[in-house]
C-alpha positions in Angstrom: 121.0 46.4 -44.4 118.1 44.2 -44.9 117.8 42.3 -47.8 115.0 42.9 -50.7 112.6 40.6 -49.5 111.7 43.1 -46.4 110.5 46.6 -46.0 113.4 47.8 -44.9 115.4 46.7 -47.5 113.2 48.1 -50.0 113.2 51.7 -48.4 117.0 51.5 -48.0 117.4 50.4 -51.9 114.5 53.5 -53.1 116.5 55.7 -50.7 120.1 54.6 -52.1 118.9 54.6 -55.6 117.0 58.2 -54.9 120.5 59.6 -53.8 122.3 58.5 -56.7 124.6 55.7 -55.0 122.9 52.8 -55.4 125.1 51.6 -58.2 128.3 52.3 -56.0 127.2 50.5 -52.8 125.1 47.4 -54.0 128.1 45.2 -54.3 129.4 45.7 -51.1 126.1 45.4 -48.9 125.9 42.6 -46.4 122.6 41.9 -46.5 120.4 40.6 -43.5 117.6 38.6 -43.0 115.8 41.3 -41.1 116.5 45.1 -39.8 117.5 43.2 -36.1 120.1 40.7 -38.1 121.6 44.1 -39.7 121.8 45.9 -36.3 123.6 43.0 -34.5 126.3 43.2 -37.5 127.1 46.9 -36.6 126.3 46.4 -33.0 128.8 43.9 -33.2 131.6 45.6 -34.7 130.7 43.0 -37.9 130.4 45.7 -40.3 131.6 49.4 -40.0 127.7 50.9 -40.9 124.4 50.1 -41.4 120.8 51.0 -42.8 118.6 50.3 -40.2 115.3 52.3 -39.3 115.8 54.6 -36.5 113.9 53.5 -34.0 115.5 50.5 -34.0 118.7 51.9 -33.7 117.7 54.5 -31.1 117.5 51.5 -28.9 120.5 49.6 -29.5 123.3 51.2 -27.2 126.5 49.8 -29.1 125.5 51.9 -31.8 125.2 55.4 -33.1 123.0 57.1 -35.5 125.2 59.3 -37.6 123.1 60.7 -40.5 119.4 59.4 -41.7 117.9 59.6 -45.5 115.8 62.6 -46.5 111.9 61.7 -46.3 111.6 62.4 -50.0 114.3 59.8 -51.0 111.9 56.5 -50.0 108.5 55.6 -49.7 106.2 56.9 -46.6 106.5 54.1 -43.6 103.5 53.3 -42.2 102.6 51.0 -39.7 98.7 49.8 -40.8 96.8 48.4 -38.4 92.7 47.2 -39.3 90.3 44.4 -37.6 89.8 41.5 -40.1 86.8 39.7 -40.1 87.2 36.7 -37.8 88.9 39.1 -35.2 88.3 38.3 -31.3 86.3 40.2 -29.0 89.3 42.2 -27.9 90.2 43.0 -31.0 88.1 45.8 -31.8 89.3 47.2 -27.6 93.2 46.7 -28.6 92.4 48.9 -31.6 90.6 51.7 -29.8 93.6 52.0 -27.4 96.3 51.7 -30.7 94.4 54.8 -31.8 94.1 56.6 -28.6 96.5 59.2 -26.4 97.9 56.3 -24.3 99.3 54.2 -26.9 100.3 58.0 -28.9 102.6 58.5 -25.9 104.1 55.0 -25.7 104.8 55.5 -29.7 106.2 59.0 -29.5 108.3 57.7 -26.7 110.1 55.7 -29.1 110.5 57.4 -31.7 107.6 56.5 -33.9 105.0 59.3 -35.0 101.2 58.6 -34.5 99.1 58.5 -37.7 96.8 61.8 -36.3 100.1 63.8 -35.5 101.6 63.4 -39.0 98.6 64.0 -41.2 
């Protein structure tokens, strides 16, 4: 999985620790820089499992998905997006179309749910 200083390792620890195996597993994690560095260790046959977020893994064809942590056991993921204040003139367009039907399409096709659909 990916180490503590990333996202993904954080969910994976909350959802370990939620399901009461934290304690059990933490010795024998490998982890990876990132969730890609923990994919290529399963995708290469490195390690025999990984925690890796689904969408990553949905798109990695040397692996399988074979079970995924309740909701409830880790924070929400959310993917913010927001114009800061020196942002370019194409900023505020690339936005717009993040937020829109076309880009909703391109998320869901990939396995990611669109803000508006899961409120």
């Amino acid at each position: 999985m990916a180490g503590p200083d990333v996202p993904a390792g954080r969910y994976a620890k909350a959802a370990l620790t939620a399901l009461g195996v934290w304690d059990s597993v933490a010795a024998k994690l490998a982890p990876a820089d990132n969730v890609r560095g923990a994919l290529l260790f399963v995708s290469r046959g490195e390690s025999p499992l990984g925690i890796v977020y689904d969408t990553d893994a949905k798109v990695e064809p040397k692996v399988r998905i074979v079970g995924l942590f309740p909701e409830s056991s880790h924070p929400k993921i959310l993917y913010p997006a927001a114009l800061v204040a020196h942002a370019g003139p194409d900023a505020a367009g690339f936005l717009a179309f993040l937020e829109g039907p076309d880009a909703a399409a391109v998320f869901r096709k990939y396995g990611f749910i669109p803000l508006a659909s899961a409120k």
